[in-house]
N, C-alpha and C positions, 0 to 999 in steps of 0.2 A: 070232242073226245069223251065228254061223262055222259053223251047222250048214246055212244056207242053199247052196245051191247056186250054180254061178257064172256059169250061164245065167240066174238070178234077177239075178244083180248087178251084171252087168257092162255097160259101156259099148260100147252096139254104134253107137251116134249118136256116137259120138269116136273110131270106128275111124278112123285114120288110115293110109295105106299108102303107098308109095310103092315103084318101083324101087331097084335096086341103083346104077343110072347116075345118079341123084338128088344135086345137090349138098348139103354142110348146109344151105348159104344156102336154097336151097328149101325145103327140109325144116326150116328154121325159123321161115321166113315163113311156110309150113304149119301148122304146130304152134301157132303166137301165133296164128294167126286161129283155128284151132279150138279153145283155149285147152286143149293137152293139152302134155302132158311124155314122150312119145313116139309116135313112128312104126315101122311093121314094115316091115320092107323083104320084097316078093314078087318074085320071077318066074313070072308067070304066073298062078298062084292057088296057090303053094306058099308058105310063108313061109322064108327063109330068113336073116332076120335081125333084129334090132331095134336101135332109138339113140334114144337118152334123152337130154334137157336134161343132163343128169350127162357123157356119151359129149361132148357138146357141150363142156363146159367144159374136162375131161381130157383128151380125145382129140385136139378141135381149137385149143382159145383157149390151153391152156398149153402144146400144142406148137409154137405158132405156127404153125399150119397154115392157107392160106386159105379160110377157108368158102366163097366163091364159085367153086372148082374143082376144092377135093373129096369127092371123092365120098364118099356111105354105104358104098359094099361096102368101102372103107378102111379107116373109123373105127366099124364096126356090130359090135355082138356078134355075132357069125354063130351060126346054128342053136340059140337061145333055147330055154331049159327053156318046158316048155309045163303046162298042164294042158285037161279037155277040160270041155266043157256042166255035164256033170253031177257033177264031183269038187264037195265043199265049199270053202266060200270058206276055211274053217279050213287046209284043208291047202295053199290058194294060199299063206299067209300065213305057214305054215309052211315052205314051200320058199322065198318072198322070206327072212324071216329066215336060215335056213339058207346061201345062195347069195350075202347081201348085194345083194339088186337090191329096186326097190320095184314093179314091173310084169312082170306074166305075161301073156300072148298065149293066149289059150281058141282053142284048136284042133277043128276037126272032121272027120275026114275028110281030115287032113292040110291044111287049110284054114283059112285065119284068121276066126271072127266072131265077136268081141270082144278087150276086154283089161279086164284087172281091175288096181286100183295101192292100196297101201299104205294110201293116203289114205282108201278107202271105211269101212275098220275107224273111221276119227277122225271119219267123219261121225254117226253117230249121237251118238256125245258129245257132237261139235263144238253141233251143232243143241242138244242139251240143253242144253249151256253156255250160249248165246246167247240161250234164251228165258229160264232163273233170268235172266241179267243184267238183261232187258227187265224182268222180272217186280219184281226188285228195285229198279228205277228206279221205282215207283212208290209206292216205303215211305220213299223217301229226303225 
């Protein structure tokens, strides 16, 4: 699995984007309906930023900032570590740890198509986990 590639892995059906001029409030009611924990902030077709559920909680709710007026290019990490298509998922996962962040933004061409998050590495367990449970439910 970390030897796979990140254009194998990555979520291009939850890419989510949005402007700079984007308030949270948008960009959260975004997020919940596409059931993701980040958004990239572009101009244009360049990315130039990202905000995470995490940017949400820190950034905005404990500073008491109002979501409904401000804006991503405020509270956004500007110019996000990247990796591209073809790096391993291993070294995504190595730069999340490293940097403390749990989402990388798959770059091409200076271009956003996809993001890859923490969470894909616990899916294969997770799944493992989930079926012994099933499995053991029927010894019980």
């Amino acid at each position: 699995m970390y030897s796979q590639r990140l254009k194998s892995v990555m979520e291009q059906r939850k890419l989510l984007m949005a402007g700079p001029e984007t308030t949270v409030f948008e960009a959260a009611k975004m997020m919940a309906k596409k059931g993701v924990g980040a958004v990239l902030i572009v101009e244009g077709k360049r990315l130039v930023g990202i905000f995470t559920e995490r940017d949400a909680v820190i950034r905005v709710v404990a500073k008491g900032l109002d979501p409904r007026v401000t804006q991503l290019a405020s509270v956004m990490t500007p110019d996000p570590k990247t990796a591209e298509p073809d790096a391993s998922f291993g070294r995504a996962l190595i730069m999340m740890h490293e940097n403390r962040f749990r989402h990388v933004p798959v770059v091409q061409d200076g271009e956003p198509v996809g993001i890859v998050s923490a969470r894909y590495a616990l899916d294969p367990d997770m799944e493992e986990f989930v079926s012994e449970a099933e499995r053991r439910k029927h010894f019980r």
